[in-house]
Structure formats: structure tokens, C-alpha cells
MIDRENTOR-445431 format. One record per atom (N, C-alpha, C): x, y, z. Coordinates in steps of 0.1 Angstrom, whole numbers, padded with zeros to 4 digits, always signed. Layout:
REM residues N
XYZ;...
This chain:
REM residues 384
+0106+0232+0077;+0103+0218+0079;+0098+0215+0093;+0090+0209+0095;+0085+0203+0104;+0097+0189+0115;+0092+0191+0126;+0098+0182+0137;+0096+0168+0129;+0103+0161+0135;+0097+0152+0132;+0113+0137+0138;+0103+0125+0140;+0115+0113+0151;+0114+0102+0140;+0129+0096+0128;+0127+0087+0122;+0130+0077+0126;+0123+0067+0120;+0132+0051+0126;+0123+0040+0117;+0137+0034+0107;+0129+0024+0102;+0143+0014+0100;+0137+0002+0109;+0151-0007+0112;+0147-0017+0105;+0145-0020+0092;+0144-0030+0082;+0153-0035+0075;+0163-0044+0079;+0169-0049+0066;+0166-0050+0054;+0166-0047+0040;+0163-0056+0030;+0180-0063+0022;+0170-0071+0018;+0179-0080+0010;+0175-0080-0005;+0178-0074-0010;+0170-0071-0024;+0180-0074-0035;+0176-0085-0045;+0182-0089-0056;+0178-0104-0064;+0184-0110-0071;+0183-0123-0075;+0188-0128-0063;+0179-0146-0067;+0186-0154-0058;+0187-0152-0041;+0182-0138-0036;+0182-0135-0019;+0171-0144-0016;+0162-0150-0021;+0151-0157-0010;+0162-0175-0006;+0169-0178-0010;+0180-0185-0001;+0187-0180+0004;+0189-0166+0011;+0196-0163+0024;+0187-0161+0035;+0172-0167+0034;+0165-0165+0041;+0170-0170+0058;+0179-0181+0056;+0185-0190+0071;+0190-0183+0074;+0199-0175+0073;+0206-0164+0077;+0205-0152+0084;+0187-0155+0086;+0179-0144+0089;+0169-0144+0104;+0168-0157+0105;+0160-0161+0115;+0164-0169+0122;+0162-0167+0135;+0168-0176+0146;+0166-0190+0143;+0176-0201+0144;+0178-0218+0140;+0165-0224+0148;+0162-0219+0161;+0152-0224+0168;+0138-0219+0167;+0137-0211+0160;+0121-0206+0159;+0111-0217+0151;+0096-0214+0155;+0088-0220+0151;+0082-0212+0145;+0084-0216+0131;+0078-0203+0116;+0061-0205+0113;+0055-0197+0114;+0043-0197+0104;+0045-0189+0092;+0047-0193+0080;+0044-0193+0067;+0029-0186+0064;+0030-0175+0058;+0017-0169+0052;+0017-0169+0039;+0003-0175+0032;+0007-0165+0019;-0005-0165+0014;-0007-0164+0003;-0023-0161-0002;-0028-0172-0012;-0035-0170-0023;-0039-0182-0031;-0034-0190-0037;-0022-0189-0035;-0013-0202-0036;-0003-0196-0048;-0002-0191-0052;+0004-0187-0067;+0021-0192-0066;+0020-0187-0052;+0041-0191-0046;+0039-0205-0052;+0033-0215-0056;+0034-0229-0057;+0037-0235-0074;+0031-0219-0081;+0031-0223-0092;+0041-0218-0100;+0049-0204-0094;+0057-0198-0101;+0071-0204-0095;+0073-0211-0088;+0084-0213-0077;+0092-0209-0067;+0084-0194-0064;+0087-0191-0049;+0088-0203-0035;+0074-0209-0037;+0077-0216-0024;+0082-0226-0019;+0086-0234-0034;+0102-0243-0031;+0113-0234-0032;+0115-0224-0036;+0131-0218-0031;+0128-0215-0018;+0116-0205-0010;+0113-0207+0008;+0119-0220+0012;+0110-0234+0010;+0109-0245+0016;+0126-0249+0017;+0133-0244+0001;+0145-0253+0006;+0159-0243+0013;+0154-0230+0011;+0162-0222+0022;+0159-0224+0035;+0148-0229+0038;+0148-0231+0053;+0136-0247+0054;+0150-0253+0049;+0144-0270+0050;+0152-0275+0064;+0156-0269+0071;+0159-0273+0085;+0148-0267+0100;+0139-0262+0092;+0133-0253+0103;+0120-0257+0108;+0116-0256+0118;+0098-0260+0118;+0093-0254+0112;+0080-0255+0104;+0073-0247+0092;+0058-0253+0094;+0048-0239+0098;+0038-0246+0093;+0033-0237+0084;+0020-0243+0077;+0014-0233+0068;+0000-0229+0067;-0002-0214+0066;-0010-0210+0065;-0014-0200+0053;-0024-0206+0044;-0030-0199+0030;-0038-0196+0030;-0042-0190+0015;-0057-0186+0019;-0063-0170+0024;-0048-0161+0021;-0051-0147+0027;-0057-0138+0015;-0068-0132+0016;-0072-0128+0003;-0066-0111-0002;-0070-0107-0008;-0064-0094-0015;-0076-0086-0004;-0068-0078-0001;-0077-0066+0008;-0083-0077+0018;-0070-0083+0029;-0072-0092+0036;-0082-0092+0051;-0091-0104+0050;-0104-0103+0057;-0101-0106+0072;-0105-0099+0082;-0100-0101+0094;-0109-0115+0098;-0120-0117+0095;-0123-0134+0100;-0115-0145+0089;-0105-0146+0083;-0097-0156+0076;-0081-0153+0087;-0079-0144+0090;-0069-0138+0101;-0070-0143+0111;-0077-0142+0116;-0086-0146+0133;-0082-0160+0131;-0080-0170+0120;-0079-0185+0122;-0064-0189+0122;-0057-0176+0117;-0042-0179+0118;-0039-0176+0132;-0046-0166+0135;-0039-0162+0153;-0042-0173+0161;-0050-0180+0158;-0057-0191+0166;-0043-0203+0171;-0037-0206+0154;-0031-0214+0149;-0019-0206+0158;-0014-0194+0155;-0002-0189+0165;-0003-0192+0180;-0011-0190+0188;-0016-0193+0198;-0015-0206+0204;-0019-0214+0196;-0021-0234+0199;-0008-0242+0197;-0003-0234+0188;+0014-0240+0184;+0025-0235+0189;+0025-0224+0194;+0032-0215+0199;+0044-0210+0187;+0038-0209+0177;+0046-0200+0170;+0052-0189+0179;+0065-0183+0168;+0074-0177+0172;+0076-0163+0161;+0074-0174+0154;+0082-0162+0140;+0073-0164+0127;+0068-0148+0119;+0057-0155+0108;+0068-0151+0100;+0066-0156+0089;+0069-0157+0076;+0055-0153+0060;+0056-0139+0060;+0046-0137+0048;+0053-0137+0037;+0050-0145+0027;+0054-0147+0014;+0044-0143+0006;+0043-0131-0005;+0032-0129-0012;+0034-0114-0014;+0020-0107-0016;+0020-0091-0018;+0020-0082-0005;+0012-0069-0007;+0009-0061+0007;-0002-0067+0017;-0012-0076+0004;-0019-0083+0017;-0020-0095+0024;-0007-0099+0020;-0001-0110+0027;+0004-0101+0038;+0014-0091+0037;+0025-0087+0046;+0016-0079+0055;+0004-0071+0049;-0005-0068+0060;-0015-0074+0067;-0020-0080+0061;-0025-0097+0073;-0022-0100+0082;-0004-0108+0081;+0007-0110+0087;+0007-0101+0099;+0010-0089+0095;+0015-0080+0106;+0003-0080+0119;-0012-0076+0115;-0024-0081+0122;-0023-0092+0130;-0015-0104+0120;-0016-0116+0134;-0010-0117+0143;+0000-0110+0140;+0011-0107+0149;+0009-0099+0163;+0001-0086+0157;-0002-0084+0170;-0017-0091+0174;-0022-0093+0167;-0040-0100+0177;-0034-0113+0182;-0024-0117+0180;-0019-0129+0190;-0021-0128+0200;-0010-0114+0205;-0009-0118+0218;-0019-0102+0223;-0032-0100+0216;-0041-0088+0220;-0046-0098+0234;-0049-0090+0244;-0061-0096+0252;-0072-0091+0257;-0075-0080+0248;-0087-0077+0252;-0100-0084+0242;-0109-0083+0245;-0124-0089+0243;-0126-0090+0225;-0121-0082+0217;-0120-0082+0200;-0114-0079+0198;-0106-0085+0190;-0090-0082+0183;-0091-0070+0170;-0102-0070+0167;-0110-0059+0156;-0107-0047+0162;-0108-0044+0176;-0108-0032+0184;-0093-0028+0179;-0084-0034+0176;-0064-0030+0167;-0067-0017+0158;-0081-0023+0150;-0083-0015+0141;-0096-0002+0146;-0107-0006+0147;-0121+0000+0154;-0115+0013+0162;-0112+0008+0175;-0105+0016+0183;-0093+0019+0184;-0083+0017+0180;-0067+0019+0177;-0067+0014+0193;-0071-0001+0194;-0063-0005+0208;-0050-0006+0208;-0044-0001+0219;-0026-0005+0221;-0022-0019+0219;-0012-0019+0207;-0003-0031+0212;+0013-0030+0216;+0009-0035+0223;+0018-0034+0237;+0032-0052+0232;+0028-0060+0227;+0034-0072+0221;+0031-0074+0202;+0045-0078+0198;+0036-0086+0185;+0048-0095+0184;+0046-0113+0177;+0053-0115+0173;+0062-0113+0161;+0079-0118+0160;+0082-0110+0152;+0081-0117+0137;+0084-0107+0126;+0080-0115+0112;+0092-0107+0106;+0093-0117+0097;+0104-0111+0086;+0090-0112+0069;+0096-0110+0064;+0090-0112+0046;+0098-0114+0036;+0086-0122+0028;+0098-0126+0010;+0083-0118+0005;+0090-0106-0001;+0078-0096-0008;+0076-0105-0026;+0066-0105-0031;+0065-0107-0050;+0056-0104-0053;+0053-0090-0049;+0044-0077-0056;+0049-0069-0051;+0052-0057-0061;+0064-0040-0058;+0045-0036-0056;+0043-0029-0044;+0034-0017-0046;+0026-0013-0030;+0025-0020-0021;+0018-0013-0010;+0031-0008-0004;+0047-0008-0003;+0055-0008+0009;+0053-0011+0021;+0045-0022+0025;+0044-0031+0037;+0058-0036+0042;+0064-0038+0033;+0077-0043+0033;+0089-0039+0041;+0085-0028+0039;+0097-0017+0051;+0088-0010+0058;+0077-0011+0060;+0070-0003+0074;+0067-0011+0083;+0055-0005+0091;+0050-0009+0102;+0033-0007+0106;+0028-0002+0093;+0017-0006+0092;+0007-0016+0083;-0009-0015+0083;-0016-0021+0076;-0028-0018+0071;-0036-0026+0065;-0049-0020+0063;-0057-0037+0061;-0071-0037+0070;-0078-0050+0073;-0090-0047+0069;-0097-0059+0062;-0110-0054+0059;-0120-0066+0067;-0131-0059+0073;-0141-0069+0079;-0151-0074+0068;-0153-0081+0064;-0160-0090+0055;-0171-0086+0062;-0180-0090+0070;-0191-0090+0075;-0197-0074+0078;-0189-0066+0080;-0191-0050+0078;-0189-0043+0073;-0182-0050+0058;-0176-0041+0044;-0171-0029+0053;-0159-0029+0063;-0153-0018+0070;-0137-0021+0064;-0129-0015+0059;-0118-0016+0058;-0112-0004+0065;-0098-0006+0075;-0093-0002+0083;-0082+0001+0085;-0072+0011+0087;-0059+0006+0092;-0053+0007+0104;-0040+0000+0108;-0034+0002+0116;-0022-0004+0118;-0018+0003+0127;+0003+0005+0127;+0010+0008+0144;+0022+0000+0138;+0025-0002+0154;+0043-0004+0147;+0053+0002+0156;+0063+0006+0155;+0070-0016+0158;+0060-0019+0167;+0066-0036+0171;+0062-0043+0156;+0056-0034+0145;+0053-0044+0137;+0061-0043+0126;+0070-0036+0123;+0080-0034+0114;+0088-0048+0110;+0089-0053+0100;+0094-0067+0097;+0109-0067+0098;+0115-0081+0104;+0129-0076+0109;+0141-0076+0094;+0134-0083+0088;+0137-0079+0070;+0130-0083+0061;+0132-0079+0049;+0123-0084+0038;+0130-0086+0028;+0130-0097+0020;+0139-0102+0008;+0129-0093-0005;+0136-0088-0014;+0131-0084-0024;+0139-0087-0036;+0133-0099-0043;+0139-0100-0053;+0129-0102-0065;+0130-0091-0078;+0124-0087-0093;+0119-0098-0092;+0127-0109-0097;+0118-0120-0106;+0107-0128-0099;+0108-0124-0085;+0098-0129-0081;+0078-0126-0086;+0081-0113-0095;+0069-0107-0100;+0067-0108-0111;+0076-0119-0116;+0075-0125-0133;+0065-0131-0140;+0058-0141-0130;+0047-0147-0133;+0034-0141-0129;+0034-0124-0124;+0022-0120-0121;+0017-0112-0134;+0000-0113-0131;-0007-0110-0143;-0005-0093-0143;-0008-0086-0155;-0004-0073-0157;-0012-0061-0149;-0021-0068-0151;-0032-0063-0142;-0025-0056-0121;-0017-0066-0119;-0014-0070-0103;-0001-0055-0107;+0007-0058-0118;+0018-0052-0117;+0013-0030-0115;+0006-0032-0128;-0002-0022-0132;-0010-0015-0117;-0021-0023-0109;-0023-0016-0099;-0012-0012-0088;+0001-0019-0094;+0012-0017-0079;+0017-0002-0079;+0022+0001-0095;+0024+0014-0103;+0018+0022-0099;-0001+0026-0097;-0008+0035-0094;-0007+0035-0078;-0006+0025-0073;-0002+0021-0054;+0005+0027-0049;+0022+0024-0055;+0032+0033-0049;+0031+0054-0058;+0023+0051-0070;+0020+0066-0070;+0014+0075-0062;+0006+0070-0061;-0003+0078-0049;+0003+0076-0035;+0009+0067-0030;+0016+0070-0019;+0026+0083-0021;+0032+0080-0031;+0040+0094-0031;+0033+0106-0028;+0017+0110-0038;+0014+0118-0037;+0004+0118-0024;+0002+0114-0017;-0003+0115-0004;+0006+0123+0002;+0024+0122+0002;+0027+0125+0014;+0038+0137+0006;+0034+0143-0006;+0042+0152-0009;+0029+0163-0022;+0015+0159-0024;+0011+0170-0027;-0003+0173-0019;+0009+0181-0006;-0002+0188-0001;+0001+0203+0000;+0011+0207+0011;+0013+0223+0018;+0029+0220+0017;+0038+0234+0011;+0049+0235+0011;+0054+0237+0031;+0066+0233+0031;+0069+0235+0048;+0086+0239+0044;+0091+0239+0032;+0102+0240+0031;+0111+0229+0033;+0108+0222+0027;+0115+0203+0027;+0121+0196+0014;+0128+0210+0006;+0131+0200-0002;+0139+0190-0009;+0151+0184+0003;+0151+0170+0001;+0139+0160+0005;+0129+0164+0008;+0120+0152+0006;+0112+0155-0008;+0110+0167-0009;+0104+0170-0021;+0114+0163-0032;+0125+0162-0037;+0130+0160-0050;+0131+0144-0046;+0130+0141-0036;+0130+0124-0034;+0116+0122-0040;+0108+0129-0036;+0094+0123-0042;+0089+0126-0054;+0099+0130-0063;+0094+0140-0076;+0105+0128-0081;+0113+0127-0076;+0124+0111-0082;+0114+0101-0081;+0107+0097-0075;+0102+0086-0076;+0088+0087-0080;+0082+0097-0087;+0071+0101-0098;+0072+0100-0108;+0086+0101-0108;+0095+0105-0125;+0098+0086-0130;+0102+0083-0123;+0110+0071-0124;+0094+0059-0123;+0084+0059-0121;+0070+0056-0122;+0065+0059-0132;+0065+0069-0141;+0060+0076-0152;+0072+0067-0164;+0081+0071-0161;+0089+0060-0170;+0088+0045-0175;+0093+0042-0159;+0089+0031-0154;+0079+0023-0160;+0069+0026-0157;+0053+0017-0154;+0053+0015-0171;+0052+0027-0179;+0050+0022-0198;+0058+0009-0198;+0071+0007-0195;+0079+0000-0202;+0075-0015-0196;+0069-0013-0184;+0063-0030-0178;+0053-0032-0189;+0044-0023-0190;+0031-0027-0203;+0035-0030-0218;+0044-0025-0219;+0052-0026-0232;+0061-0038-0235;+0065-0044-0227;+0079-0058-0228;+0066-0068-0224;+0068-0077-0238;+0059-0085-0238;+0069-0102-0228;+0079-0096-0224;+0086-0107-0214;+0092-0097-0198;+0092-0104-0190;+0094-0093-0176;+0108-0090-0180;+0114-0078-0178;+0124-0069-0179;+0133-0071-0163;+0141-0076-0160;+0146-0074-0147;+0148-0060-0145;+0153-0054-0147;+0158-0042-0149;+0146-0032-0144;+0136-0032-0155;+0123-0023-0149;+0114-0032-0135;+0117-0044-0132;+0112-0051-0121;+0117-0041-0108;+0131-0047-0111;+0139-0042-0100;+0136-0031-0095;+0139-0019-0107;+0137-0005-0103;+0119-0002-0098;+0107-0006-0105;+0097-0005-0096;+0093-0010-0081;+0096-0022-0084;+0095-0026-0068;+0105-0016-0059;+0119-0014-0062;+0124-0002-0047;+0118+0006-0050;+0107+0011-0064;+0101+0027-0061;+0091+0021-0053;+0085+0014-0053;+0069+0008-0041;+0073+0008-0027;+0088+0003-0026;+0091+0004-0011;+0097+0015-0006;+0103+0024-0018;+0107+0042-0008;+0097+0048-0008;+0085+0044-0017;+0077+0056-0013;+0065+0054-0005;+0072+0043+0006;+0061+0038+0019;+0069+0034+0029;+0084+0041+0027;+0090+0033+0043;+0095+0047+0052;+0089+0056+0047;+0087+0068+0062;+0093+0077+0057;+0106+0077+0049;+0112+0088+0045;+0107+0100+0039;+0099+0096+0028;+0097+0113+0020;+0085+0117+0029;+0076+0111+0038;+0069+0117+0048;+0071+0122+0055;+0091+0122+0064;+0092+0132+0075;+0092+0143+0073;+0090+0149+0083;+0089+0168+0084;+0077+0178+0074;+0067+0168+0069;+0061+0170+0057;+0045+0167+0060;+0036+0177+0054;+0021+0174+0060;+0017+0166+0048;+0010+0152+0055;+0008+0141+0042;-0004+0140+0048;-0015+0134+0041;-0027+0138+0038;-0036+0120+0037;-0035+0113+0029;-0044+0099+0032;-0055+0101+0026;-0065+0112+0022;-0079+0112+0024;-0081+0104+0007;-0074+0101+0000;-0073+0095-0009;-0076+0083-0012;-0067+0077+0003;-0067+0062+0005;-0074+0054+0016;-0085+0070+0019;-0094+0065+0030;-0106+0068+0020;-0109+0072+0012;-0121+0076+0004;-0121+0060-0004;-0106+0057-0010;-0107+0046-0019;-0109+0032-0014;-0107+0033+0005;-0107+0020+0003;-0122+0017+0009;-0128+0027+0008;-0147+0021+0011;-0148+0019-0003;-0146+0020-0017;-0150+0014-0027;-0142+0000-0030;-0131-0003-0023;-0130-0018-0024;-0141-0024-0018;-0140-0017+0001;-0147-0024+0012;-0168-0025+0005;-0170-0020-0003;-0187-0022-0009;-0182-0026-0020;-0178-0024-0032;-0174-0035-0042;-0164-0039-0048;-0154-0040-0041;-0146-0053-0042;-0132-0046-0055;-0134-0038-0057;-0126-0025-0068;-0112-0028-0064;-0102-0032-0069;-0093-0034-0068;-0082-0020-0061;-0076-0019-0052;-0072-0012-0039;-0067+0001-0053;-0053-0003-0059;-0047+0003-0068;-0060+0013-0080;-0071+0006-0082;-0075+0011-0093;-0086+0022-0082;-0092+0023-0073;-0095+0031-0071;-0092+0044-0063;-0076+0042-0061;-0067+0052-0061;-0065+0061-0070;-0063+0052-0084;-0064+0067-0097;-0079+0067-0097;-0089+0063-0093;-0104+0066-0097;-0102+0081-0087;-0101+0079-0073;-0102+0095-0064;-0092+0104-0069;-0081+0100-0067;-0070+0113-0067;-0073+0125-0076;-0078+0119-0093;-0080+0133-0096;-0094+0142-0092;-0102+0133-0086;-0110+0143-0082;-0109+0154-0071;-0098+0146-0057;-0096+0150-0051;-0088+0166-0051;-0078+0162-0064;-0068+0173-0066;-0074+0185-0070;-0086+0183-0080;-0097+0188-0086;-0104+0201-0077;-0109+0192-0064;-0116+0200-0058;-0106+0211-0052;-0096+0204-0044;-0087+0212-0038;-0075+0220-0044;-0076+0221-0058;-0073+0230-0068;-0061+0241-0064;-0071+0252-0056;-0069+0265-0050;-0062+0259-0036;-0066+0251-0024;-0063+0252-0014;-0046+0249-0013;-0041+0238-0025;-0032+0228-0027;-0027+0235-0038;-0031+0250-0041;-0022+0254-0055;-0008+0254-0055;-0004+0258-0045;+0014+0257-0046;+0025+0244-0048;+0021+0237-0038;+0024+0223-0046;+0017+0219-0056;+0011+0219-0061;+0004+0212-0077;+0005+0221-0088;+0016+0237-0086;+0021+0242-0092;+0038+0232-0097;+0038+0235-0084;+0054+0229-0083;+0055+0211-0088;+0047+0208-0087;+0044+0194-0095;+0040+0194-0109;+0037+0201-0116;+0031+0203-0127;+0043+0205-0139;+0052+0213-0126;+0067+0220-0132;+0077+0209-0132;+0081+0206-0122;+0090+0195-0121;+0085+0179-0122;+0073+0177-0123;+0070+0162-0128;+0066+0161-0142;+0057+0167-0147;+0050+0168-0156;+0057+0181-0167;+0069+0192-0163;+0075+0199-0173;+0062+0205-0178;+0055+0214-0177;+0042+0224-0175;+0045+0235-0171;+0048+0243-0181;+0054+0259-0174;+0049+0270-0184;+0042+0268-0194;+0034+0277-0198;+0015+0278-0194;+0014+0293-0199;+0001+0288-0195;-0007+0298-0182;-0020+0298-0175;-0023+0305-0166;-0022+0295-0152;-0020+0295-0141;-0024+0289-0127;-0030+0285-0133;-0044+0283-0134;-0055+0276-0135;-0050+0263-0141;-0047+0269-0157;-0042+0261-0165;-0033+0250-0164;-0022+0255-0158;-0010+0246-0153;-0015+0237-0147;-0026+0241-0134;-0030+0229-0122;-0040+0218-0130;-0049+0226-0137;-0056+0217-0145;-0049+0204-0157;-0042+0210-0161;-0032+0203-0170;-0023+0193-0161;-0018+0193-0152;-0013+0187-0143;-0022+0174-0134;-0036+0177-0137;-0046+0166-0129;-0045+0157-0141;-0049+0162-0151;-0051+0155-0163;-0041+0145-0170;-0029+0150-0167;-0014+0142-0173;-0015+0133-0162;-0020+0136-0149;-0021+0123-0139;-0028+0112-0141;-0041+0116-0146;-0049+0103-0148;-0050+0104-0162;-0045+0104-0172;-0040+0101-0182;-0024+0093-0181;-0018+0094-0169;-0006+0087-0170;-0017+0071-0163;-0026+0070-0155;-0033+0062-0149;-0037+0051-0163;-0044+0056-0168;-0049+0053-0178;-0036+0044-0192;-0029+0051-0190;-0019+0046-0200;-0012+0030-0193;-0015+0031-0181;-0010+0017-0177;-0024+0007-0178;-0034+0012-0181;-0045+0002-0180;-0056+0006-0171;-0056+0020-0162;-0064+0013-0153;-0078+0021-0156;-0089+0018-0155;-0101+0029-0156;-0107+0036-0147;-0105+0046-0150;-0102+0057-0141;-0117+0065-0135;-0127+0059-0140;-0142+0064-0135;-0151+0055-0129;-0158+0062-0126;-0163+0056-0113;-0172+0046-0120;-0184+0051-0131;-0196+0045-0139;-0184+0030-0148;-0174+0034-0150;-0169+0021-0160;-0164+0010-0147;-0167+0007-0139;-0171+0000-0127;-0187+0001-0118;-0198+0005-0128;-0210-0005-0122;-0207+0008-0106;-0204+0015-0104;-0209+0027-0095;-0214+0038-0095;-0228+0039-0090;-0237+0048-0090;-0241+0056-0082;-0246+0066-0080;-0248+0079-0068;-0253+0072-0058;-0261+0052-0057;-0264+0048-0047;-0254+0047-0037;-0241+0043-0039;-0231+0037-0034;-0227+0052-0028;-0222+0060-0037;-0220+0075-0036;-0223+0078-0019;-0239+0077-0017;-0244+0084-0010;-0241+0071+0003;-0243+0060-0002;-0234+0053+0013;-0224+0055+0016;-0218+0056+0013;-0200+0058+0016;-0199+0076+0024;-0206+0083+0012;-0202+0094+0018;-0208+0098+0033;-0227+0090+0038;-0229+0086+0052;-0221+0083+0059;-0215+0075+0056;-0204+0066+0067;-0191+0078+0070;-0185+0085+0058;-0175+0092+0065;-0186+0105+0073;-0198+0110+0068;-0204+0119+0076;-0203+0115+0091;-0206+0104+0093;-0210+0091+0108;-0195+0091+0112;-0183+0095+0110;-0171+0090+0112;-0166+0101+0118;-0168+0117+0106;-0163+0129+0113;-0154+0132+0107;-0145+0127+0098;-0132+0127+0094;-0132+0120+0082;-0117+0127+0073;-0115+0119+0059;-0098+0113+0062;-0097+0124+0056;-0073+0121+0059;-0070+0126+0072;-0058+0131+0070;-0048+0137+0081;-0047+0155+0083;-0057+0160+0066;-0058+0173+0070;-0069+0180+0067;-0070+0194+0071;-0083+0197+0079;-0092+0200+0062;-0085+0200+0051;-0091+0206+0040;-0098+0197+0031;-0099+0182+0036;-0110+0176+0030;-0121+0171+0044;-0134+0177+0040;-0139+0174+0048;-0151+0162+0048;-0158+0158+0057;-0169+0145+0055;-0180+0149+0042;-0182+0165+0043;-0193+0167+0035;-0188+0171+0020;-0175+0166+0020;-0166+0166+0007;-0164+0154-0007;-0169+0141+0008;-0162+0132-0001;-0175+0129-0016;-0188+0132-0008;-0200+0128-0022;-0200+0134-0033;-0192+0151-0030;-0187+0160-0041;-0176+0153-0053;-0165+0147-0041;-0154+0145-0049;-0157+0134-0057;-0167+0123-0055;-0173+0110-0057;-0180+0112-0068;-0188+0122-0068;-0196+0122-0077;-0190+0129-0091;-0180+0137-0093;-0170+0141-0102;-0161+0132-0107;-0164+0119-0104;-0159+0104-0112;-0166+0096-0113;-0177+0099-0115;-0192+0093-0120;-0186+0090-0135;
């Protein structure tokens, strides 16, 4: 196993009824900005249980944050922190509420010349203000981290970045808050926190395996899981509960330490949000099998060892097993709804060949050296 320094100081509060211990949580004297997105908190009744947990507090509000959140809709909240002197944000909503949030937090108090440069250039932030969250989508784990991901509208660039001052000082997590979401939202959260798992546990054995059986726990319990949300034609507390903590363990740092985790997944997928608009989750199962695909042989030992312990695959040749093993993947993709090719989304070797320019122009895919720029049109074009 590899070195490695943890630290993730998140409270959660996770259950019924915790979005009124929210007073409990934030200093009496802070000046809150409220984040949230298209309003939905208004219709399901999230944002009168907020308003009257903390109907003693200054509150102002800011909506309007979109899914794969736009850094010029951002830019008007920092403005708004700035002029009022907020103190404390408040994101109410999904990952791209909580990752928004965390952006304003630090471009507040950025001072250099473009706050875009957080993301462009990984400028230092050196200040952020602080935020807590009321999470009501299980699936990016924004929730218990400390990073993000931003997209520029005007340069179809989507970006991330992370900063140890941006970790939320807690996050309320309570199931029923995801009762009134359409299946669709639930469905991409499923394939969201899947692939995070497999980012940061099918790459290179290092000899880790309490992180390994942590992340084969929460493949297993996703594979279960996720049918039975598509299946209960009313929200199940029970399978709520248990998916959303699988969305936030398998993004709050743990099964990543000491372990080579990889990204090039969720850097390939999010230039087909950033050019058409592909929903974050579904173009996650659209790459990963290709990805796994190519790197077959390089990645054979873990995608052995996954094949065995997730998927129960033990007869058969190598080849076989790993092949069999891609396929139960996006065949599990698929059974929750999502479509898993590139052509059943209106994408053509035009798009192909931009995207894969841009990682050429960049130099780089993930975090390791085995997918490379002149890889991604390969992997792209094998989900045609």
C-alpha cells in the first residue's frame, strides 16, 4: 500500500427529520447565503423545513444554479457574497449545487485577475468561506469532500477543482429528501457513485485490501441497490437511505487512500456534457466500458479480481472473465435506464474528433500514465 495523509472533518447528520437540526450547526450570528438550483426545494418541501430551522437567522437567496454548474451564473453569487458580506453558504440541492457553492466560496475571496484561473490554472486558494449543506440527490459525494467540478458556458470547458478549506463543515443527509426526484436524477446518481468507486479501485493492485473489500461493498450494495429504486413504484426509505451513504463513501477519500485511482473516465465524460449537454451520470456508463475495454491487458489483475468478487465470474479463460466482466457492467448500466452508446445520443465521429483535439492540446487524460491523449478517439469511437 501506498503512503498516503487522511483527513476528512465532515460532520454528517444523516436521517429523517435532521434538516431541523440545522440551528445547531451554524454560528447564531452568521450571515447565510442559501444556494440552490431550479427551485424544486420549493415544491417538494425542503425549503420550508430550511426556512423554519433557521427562521432566526439572516438569509439571503440565491437560485438558479444549473446541473453541471456554469461559472458565469457563479460569478453573480460571489458578487452577492462580496456586497453583503456573507459569512456562511448554505447549498441546498444536488452535487451541483454543493459544487457551485464550494467555487463561491473560494472566488470570493480569490484576488487575482479571473476567478476561472481556480479552475484553468489550479490557482491557490489560500481563503474560502465556510459552508455547511442539506444534500437531496445521493450521487456526486460533494457532500463529504472538498472538491468540484465547473463548467464555462462560453468555452464548453468543464473543469475541476479542490481545496482542503472547502470541505463543508457538515452535511445533513436525509432519504426522503430524494422522494420527489424524477427517476431519471436517481438513476444517474447510481451510475455516479459507481464509477467513482471504480475510478479509485479498478486500476493496479498495491496490496490494500481493506480498501479493496470497502469498494467491492459498495459495488455490491449499488448492483442491488439501484434495481430496487427502479422497481418500487413509491420511494423506499430503506433503499434511499442505503444509496445516498453509498454516493457519499465512495467520494469522501477513504477507499482512495494508499491506492492508484485513475479519473480518465470522468475527464473523458465530462467533455461530452461540456459539447452536448449529456447528462454527467450517463456519460459515465457511456466511457467506462470502453475504457476497461481498451485497457483489458494493462488493468488485467484488478478486472480479474472484480469480475470474481463483484460479478461471481470464475469460470472461463482471462480473456473471458475480463470480457464478461465489462459487459455485466454496462449491462448493470442499462438495467437502471441509462443508454449506454454514444450514436443513441445524436454523437458522431464529429464531436469524436473535437474532444479528442482538445485532450491532444491538453497532454493528459486521468491520473495514470496508461490512458493516453491519443487514446481517448479510440476509446470514443468503440461507443459509437
Amino acid at each position: 500500500m501506498e503512503n498516503f495523509d487522511f483527513f476528512n472533518p465532515v460532520k454528517i447528520l444523516f436521517g429523517k427529520g435532521k434538516i431541523a437540526e440545522l440551528g445547531n450547526h451554524i454560528p447564531k450570528d452568521a450571515k447565510i447565503l442559501m444556494t440552490y438550483g431550479g427551485g424544486s426545494i420549493k415544491k417538494n418541501g425542503v425549503y420550508d423545513q430550511v426556512m423554519e430551522a433557521l427562521k432566526d437567522y439572516n438569509i439571503t437567496e440565491f437560485g438558479g444554479i444549473e446541473p453541471n454548474p456554469h461559472f458565469e451564473t457563479l460569478m453573480k453569487a460571489v458578487e452577492i457574497v462580496r456586497s453583503e458580506g456573507i459569512n456562511f453558504l448554505l447549498p441546498v440541492g444536488g452535487g451541483s449545487v454543493l459544487d457551485g457553492t464550494k467555487f463561491i466560496a473560494a472566488a470570493a475571496y480569490y484576488e487575482g485577475e479571473d476567478e476561472w484561473d481556480i479552475l484553468a490554472k489550479r490557482a491557490e486558494i489560500t481563503k474560502a468561506v465556510d459552508l455547511g449543506a442539506v444534500l437531496t440527490l445521493a450521487a456526486t459525494g460533494s457532500e463529504m469532500n472538498s472538491g468540484g467540478v465547473i463548467t464555462k458556458a462560453a468555452t464548453k470547458e468543464k473543469l475541476a477543482f479542490g481545496n482542503p478549506l472547502l470541505f463543508p463543515k457538515f452535511s445533513v443527509l436525509d432519504p426522503e429528501t430524494t422522494y420527489s426526484l424524477p427517476m431519471r436524477q436517481i438513476t444517474n446518481g447510481i451510475v455516479d457513485a459507481y464509477v467513482h468507486v471504480m475510478e479509485q479501485y479498478l486500476t493496479y493492485p498495491v496490496n490494500s485490501p481493506v480498501q479493496d473489500r470497502f469498494a467491492e461493498g459498495l459495488l455490491l450494495t449499488l448492483i442491488e441497490e439501484g434495481p430496487k429504486a427502479m422497481a418500487s413504484e413509491t420511494p423506499d426509505y430503506e433503499n434511499r437511505a442505503n444509496l445516498m451513504w453509498a454516493a457519499t463513501m465512495a467520494l469522501n477519500g477513504l477507499i482512495g487512500m494508499g491506492v492508484k485511482s485513475d479519473w480518465a473516465t470522468h475527464m473523458i465524460g465530462h467533455e461530452l456534457t461540456a459539447f452536448h449537454g449529456i447528462d454527467h451520470g450517463v456519460t459515465l456508463a457511456i466511457v467506462l466500458p470502453g475504457l476497461l475495454t481498451k485497457l483489458k491487458e494493462q488493468r488485467g489483475e484488478k478486472l480479474l479480481q472484480y469480475a470474481e468478487r463483484v460479478w461471481n465470474i470464475t469460470e472461463g479463460s482471462d480473456d473471458e472473465r475480463k470480457t464478461l466482466a465489462i459487459q455485466k457492467t454496462e449491462e448493470f448500466f442499462q438495467s437502471v435506464g441509462i443508454a449506454t452508446r454514444l450514436g443513441e445520443h445524436n454523437v458522431g465521429q464529429d464531436s469524436i474528433d473535437t474532444i479528442s483535439q482538445r485532450f491532444l492540446e491538453r497532454g493528459y487524460v486521468g491520473m495514470l500514465p496508461d490512458v493516453a491523449a491519443a487514446d481517448v478517439a479510440e476509446i470514443l469511437e468503440s461507443r459509437l
